[in-house]
VOTI-152208 format. One record per residue (C-alpha): residue in one letter; x, y, z. Coordinates in steps of 0.001 Angstrom, whole numbers, plus 524288, in hexadecimal, padded with zeros to 5 digits. Layout:
N
AXYZ ...
This chain:
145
X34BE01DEA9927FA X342FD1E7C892F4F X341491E86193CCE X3342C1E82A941CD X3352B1F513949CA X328951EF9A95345 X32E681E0779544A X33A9D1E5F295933 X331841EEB29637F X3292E1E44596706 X338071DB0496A0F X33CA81E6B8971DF X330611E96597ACD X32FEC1DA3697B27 X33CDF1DB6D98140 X33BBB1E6DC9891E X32FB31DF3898F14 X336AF1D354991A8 X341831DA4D99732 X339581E2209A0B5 X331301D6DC9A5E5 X33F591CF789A9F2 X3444E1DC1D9AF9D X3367C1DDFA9B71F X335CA1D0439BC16 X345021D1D09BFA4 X341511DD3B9C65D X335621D7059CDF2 X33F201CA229D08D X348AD1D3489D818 X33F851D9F69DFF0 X337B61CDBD9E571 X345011C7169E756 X34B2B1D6679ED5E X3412B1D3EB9F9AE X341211C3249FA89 X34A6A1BC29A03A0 X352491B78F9F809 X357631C5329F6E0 X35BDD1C4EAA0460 X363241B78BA0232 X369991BA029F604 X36DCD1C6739F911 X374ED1C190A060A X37A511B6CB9FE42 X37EAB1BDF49F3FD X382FC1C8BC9FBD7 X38F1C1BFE3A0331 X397F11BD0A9F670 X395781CC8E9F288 X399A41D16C9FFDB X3A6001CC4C9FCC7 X3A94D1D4689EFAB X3A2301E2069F8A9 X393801DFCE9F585 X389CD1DE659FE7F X37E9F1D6419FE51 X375E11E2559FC44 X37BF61E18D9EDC1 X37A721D3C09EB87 X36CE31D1B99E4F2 X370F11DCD59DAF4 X37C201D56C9D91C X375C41C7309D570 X36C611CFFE9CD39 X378ED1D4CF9C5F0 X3805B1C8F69C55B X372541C0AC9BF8F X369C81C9EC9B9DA X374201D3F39B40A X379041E19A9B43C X36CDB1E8649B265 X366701E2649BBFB X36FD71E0139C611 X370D21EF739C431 X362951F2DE9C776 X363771E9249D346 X36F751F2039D7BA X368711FFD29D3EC X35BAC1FB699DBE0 X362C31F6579E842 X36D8B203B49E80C X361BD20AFB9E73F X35A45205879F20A X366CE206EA9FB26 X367F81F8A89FB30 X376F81F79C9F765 X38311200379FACF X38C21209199F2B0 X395E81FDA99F23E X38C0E1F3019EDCD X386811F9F09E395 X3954F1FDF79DD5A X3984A1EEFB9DD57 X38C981E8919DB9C X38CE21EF879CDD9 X39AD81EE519CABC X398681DF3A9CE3C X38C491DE639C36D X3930F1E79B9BA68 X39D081DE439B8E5 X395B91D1EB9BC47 X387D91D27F9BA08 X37EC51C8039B2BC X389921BE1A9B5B1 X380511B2F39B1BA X37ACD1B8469A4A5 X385EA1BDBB99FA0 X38FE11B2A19A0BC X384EE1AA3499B74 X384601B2BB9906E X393561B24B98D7A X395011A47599154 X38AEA1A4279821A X394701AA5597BC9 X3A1EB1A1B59810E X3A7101A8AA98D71 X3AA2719FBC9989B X39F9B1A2A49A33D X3A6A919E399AE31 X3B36D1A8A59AA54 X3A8B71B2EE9A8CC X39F6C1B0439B340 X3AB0E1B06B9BCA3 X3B5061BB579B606 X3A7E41C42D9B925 X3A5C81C1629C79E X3B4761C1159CADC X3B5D21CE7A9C2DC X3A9D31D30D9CB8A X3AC551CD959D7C2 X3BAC61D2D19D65B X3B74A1E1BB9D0A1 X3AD521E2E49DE31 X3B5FA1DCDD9E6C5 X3C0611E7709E20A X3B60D1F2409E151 X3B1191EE939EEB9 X3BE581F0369F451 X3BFA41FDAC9ED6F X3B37F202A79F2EE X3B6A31FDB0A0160 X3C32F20416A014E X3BD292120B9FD2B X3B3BD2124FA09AA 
């Protein structure tokens, strides 16, 4: 059994090309949607069930990111907007303990839903765990100001 050293590089940079077009295109996606009225509307609506658990609506687009497209880039979505000012000291801390314990919500109870967990017990186990960790964290934070 030998491995054909050049099929496996041609598979990776196959890959790494694939890869890299979704990430560009994702990329592209989020910046014609960052400046479209959609933005705007989401980001209010999303912004009114957040404000409740200490997140303002400043933090809600990097938190649908998280919670649909995943960790990674839920993560970049919350790098770029700290960076540009657009989110405070307190939305970034819970915005990422929110994804870091509920991110790719979608995907990843689909995935162990394949393999015999109960979806709904997972789906919801994660956002009460999250909602209740930032809602405690939140508190925490107030009372140190």
């Amino acid at each position: 059994m030998a491995i054909n050293f050049l099929h496996v590089l041609g598979g990776a940079l196959y890959l790494s090309l694939k890869l890299s077009a979704i990430i560009i295109l994702l990329t592209i996606a989020y910046e014609i949607y960052e400046n479209s009225k959609l933005y705007e509307t989401i980001k209010q609506l999303a912004g009114k069930p957040l404000k409740k658990i200490g997140i303002s609506s400043n933090a809600s687009v990097t938190m649908i990111a998280g919670l649909l497209l995943g960790i990674a880039y839920g993560s970049a979505v919350l790098i770029k907007d700290s960076m540009e000012n657009k989110m405070s000291y307190t939305d970034i801390i819970l915005s990422a303990i929110f994804l870091s314990i509920c991110h790719a919500i979608i995907e990843d109870t689909l995935i162990f839903v394949a393999i015999g967990a109960n979806g709904v017990i997972l789906f919801g186990s994660r956002v009460a765990l999250a909602l209740t960790i930032v809602a405690i964290l939140n508190k925490i934070l107030q009372n140190r100001r």
